[in-house]
KEKEKE-815367 format. One record per residue (C-alpha): residue number from 1; residue in three letters; x, z, y. Coordinates in nm, 3 decimals. Layout:
<tordrens>
  num  residuo       c1       c3       c2
  NUM      Ala        X        Z        Y
...
</tordrens>
This chain:
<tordrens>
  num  residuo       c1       c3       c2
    1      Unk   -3.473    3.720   -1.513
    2      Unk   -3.287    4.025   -1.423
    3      Unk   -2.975    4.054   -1.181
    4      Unk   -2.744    4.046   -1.440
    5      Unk   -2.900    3.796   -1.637
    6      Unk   -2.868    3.586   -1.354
    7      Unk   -2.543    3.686   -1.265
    8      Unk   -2.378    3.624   -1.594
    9      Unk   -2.660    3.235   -1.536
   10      Unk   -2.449    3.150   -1.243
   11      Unk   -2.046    3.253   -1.380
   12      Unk   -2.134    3.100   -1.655
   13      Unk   -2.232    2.729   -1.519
   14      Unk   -1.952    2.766   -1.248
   15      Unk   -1.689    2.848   -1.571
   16      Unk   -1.808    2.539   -1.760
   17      Unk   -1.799    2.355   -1.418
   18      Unk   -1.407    2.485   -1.390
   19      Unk   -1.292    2.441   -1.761
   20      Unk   -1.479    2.098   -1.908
   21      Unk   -1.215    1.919   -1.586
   22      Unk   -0.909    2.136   -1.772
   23      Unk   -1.031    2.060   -2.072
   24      Unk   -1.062    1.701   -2.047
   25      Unk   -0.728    1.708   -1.892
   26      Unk   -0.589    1.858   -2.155
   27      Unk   -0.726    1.682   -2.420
   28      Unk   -0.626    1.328   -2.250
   29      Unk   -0.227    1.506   -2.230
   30      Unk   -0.216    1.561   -2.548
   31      Unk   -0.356    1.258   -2.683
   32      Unk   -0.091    1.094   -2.507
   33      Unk    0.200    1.322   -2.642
   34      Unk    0.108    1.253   -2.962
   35      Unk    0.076    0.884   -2.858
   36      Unk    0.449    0.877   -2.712
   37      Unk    0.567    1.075   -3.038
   38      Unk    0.450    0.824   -3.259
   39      Unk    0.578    0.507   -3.041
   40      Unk    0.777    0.436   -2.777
   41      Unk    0.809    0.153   -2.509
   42      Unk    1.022   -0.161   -2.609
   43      Unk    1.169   -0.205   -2.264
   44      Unk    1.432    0.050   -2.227
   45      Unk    1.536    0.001   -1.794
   46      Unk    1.289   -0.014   -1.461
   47      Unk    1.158   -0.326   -1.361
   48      Unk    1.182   -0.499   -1.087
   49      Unk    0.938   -0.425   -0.758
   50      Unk    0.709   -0.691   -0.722
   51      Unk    0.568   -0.810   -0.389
   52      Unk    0.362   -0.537   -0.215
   53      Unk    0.418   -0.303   -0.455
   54      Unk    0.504   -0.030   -0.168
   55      Unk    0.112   -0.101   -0.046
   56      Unk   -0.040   -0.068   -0.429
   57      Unk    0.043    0.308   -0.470
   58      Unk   -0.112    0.340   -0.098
   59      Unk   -0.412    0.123   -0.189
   60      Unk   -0.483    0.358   -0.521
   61      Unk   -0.448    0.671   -0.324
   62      Unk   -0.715    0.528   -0.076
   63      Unk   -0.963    0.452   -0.325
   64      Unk   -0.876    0.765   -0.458
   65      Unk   -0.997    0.916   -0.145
   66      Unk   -1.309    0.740   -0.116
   67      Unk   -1.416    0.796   -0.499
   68      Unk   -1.368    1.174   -0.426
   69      Unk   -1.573    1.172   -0.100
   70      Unk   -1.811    0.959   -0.261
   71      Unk   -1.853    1.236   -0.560
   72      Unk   -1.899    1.478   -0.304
   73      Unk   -2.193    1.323   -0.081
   74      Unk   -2.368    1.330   -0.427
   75      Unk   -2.251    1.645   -0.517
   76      Unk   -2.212    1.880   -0.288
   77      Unk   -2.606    1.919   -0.163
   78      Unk   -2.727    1.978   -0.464
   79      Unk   -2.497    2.263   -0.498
   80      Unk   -2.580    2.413   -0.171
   81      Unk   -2.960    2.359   -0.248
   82      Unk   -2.864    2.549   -0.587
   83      Unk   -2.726    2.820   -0.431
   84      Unk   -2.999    2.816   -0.150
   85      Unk   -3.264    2.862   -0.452
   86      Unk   -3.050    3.101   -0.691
   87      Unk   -2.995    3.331   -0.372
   88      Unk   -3.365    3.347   -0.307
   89      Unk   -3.499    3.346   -0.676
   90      Unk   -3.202    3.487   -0.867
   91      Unk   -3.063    3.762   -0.634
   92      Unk   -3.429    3.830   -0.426
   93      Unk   -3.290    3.753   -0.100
   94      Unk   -3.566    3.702    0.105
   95      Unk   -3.646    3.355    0.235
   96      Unk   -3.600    3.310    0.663
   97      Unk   -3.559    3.097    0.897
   98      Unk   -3.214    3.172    0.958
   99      Unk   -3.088    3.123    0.587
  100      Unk   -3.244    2.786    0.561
  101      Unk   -3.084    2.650    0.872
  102      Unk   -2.749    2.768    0.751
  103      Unk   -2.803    2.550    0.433
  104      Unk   -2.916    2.263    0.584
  105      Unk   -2.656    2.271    0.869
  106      Unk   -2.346    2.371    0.544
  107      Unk   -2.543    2.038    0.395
  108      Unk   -2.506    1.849    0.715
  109      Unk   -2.151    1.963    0.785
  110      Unk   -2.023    1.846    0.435
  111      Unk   -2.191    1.492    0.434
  112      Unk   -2.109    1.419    0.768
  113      Unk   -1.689    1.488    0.696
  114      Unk   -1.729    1.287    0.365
  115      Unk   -1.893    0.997    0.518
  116      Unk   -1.637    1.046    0.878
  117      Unk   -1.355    1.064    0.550
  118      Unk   -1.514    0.742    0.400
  119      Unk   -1.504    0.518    0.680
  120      Unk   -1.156    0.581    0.778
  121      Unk   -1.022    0.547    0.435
  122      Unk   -1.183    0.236    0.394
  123      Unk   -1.099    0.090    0.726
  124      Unk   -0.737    0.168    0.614
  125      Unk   -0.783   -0.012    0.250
  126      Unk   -0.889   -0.338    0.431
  127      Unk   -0.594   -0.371    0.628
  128      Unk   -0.426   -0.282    0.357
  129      Unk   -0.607   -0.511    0.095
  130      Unk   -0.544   -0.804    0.385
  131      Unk   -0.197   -0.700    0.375
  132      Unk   -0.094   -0.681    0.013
  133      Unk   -0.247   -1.046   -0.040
  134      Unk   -0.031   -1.129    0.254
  135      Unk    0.278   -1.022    0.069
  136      Unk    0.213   -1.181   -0.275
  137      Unk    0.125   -1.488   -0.132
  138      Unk    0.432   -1.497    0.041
  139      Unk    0.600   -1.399   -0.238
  140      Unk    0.539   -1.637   -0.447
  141      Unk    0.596   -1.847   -0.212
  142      Unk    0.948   -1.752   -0.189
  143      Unk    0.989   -1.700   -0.607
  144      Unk    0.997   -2.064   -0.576
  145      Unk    1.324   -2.078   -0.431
  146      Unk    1.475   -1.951   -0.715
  147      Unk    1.487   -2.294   -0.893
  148      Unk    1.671   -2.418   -0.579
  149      Unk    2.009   -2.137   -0.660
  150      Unk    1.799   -1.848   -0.439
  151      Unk    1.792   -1.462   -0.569
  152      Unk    1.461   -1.312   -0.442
  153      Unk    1.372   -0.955   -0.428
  154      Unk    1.070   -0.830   -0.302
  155      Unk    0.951   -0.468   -0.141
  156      Unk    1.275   -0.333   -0.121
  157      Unk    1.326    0.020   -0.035
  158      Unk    1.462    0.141    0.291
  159      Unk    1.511    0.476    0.473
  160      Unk    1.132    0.530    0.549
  161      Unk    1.062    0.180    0.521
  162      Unk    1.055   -0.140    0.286
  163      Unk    1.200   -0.472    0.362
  164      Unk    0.896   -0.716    0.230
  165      Unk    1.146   -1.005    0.105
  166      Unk    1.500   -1.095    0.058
  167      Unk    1.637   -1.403   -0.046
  168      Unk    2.035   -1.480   -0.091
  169      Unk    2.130   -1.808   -0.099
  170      Unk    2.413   -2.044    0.065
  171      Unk    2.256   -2.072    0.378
  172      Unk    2.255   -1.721    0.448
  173      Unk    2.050   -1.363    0.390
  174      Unk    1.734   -1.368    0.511
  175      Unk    1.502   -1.013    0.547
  176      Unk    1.154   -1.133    0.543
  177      Unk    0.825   -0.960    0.733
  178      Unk    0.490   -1.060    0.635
  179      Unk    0.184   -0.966    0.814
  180      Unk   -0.176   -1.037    0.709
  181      Unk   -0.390   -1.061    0.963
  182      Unk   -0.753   -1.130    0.971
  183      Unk   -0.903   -1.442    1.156
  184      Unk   -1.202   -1.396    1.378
  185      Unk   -1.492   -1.606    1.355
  186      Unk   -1.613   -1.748    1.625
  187      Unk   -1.696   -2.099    1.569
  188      Unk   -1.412   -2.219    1.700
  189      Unk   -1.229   -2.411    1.426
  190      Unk   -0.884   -2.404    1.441
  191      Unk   -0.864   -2.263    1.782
  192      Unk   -0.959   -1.915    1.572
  193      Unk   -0.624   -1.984    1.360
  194      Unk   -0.381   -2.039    1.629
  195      Unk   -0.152   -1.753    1.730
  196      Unk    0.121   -1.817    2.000
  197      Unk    0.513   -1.692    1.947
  198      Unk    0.721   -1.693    2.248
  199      Unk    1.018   -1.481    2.124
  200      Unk    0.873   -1.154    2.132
  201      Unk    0.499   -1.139    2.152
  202      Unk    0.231   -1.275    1.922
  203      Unk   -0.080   -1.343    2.120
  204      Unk   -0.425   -1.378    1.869
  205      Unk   -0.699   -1.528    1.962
  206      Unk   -0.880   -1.236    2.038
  207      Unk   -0.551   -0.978    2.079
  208      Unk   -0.178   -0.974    2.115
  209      Unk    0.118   -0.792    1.873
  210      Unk    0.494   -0.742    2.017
  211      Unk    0.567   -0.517    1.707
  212      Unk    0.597   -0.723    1.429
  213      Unk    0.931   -0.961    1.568
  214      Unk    1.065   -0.624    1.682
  215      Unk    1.019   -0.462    1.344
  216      Unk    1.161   -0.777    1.159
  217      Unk    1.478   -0.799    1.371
  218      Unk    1.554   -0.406    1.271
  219      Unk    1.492   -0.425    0.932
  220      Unk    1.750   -0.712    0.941
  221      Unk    1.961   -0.485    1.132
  222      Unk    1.969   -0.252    0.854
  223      Unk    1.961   -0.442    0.529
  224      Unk    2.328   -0.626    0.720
  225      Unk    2.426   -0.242    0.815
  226      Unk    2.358   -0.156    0.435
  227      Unk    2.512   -0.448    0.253
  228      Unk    2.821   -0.458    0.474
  229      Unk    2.909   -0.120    0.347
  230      Unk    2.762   -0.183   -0.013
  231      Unk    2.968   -0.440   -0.066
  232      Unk    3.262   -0.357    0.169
  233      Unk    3.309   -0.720    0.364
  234      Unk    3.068   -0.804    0.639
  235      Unk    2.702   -0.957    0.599
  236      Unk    2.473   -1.099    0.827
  237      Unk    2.124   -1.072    0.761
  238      Unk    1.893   -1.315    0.934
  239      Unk    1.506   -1.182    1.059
  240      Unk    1.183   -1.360    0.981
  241      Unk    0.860   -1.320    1.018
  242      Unk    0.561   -1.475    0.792
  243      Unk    0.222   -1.470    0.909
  244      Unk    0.022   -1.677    0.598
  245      Unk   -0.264   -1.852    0.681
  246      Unk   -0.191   -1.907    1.057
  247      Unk   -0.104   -2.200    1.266
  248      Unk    0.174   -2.118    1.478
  249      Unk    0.278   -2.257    1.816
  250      Unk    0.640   -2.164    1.980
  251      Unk    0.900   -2.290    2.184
  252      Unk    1.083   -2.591    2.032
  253      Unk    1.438   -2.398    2.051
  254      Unk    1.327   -2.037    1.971
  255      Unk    1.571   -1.917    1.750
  256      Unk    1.389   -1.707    1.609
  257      Unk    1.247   -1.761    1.247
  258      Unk    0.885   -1.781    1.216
  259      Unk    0.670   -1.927    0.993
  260      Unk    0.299   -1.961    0.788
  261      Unk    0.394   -1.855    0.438
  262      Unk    0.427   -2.189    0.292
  263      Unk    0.725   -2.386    0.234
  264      Unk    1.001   -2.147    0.249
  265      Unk    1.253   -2.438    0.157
  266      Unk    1.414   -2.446    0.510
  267      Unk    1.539   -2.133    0.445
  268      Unk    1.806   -2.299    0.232
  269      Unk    1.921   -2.573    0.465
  270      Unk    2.277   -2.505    0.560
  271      Unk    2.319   -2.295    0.904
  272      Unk    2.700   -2.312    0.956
  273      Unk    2.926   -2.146    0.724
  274      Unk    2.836   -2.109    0.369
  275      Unk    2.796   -1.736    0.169
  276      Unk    3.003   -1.775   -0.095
  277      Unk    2.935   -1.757   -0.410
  278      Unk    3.102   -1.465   -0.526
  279      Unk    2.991   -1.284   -0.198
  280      Unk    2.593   -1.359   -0.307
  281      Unk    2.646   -1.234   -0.671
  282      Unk    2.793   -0.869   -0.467
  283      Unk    2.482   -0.868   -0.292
  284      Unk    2.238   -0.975   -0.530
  285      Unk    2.376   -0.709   -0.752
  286      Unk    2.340   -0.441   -0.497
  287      Unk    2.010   -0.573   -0.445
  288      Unk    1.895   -0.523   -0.766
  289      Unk    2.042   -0.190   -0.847
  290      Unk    1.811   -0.063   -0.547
  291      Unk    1.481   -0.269   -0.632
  292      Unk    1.510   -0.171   -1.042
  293      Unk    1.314    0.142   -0.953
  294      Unk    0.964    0.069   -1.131
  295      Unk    0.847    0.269   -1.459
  296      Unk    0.758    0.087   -1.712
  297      Unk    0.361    0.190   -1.741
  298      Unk    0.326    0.293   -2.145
  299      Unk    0.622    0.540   -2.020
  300      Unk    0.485    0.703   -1.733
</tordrens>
């Protein structure tokens, strides 16, 4: 095989490698174009966010990540071997010792930052993963207070941030934190479930958190901030923090709302004056307005 010949060899496969992608990409837009054209989605405004669903579009653009770095430890050796070998036998470039170390250390190079990539990405999906369950459980946790008079809206949207739950009812607005947090095993039993709340700082068995009551009591700060002036007449927003799965010790008179996750009904028993009614439709309307913000998937 001449140069040319293998020349025209090597734009060729690196053309089909460029357009079959477009192509396919192409071919899967216009399938759904003349899907949409032909039919449309019965549901004609946003849904609802649903617990977590801030984490979800995090979560897919982590395994994202990984899938791609994945593809490329298979990948990309081969293609440095192939252009090792269509440089030598191709092109005549003489073999040396030189070349081949530059191949095997471009090889190296590229594994090692897809597997460095890997590990970090997936570190990140397992708290998130750990997270996310955190949230639905809690959710539906909370959902439950809707047969009780509650409104419940989940993962709504902040400036930078998302409040994980809010429930309205008599007793007050309440802007809910969850954190999921792994328990270490240890063979301790329970003692490996027990984490310790004096007002401020969580202390783990094995490690200790003062962000999460901090982060919970501005978040409340805001949402009251935000539905004060939404609604133009003042509203206090009460922080909690949920921490499913845990078994949690504090001081007897900590005001301070903490809890496990389950059995969010003392969230409606009566804490001085009573919301009215009117008052909680305002805010549950405001409420919604902001958390309708979810495409309908057949439209997207």
């Amino acid at each position: 095989m001449n140069g040319w010949s293998g020349t025209a060899l090597v734009l060729g496969v690196a053309l089909l490698a460029v357009v079959g992608p477009l192509l396919a990409a192409g071919l899967l837009a216009w399938r759904k174009h003349l899907a949409r054209a032909r039919r449309r989605s019965p549901l004609t405004a946003d849904l609802l966010r649903g617990p977590g669903d801030g984490l979800r579009g995090e979560i897919d653009q982590l395994r994202d990540t990984i899938d791609t770095q994945l593809l490329s430890l298979a990948i990309a050796p081969v293609v440095i071997y192939a252009l090792h070998v269509t440089q030598s036998y191709l092109f005549g470039v003489a073999e040396s010792t030189f070349r081949t170390l530059c191949s095997v250390l471009a090889g190296v190079a590229v594994v090692s930052w897809s597997v460095w990539r890997v590990l970090v990405a997936s570190k990140r999906l397992d708290r998130l993963l750990i997270g996310l369950d955190a949230e639905i459980a809690v959710g539906q946790e909370l959902d439950q207070l809707m047969s009780e008079g509650a409104r419940v809206f989940h993962d709504v949207p902040a400036e930078g941030f998302n409040v994980d739950h809010v429930v309205i009812c008599a007793a007050g607005v309440y802007a809910i934190e969850t954190k999921g947090r792994a328990k270490p095993i240890r063979g301790r039993g329970k003692a490996d479930a027990r984490v310790n709340f004096d007002g401020a700082v969580l202390r783990f068995p094995t490690w200790t958190e003062r962000q999460p009551a901090a982060q919970a009591r501005r978040q409340a700060r805001w949402l009251q901030e935000w539905l004060s002036k939404a609604v133009g007449a003042p509203v206090a927003a009460r922080p909690v923090l949920a921490i499913p799965g845990w078994w949690i010790d504090r001081p007897e008179h900590e005001p301070f709302l903490i809890y496990n996750g389950k059995k969010p009904q003392f969230l409606l028993k009566p804490r001085g004056e009573s919301l009215p009614a009117q008052l909680r439709q305002q805010i549950a309307h405001q409420l919604e307005q902001r958390c309708r913000s979810v495409k309908p998937h057949y439209s997207k």
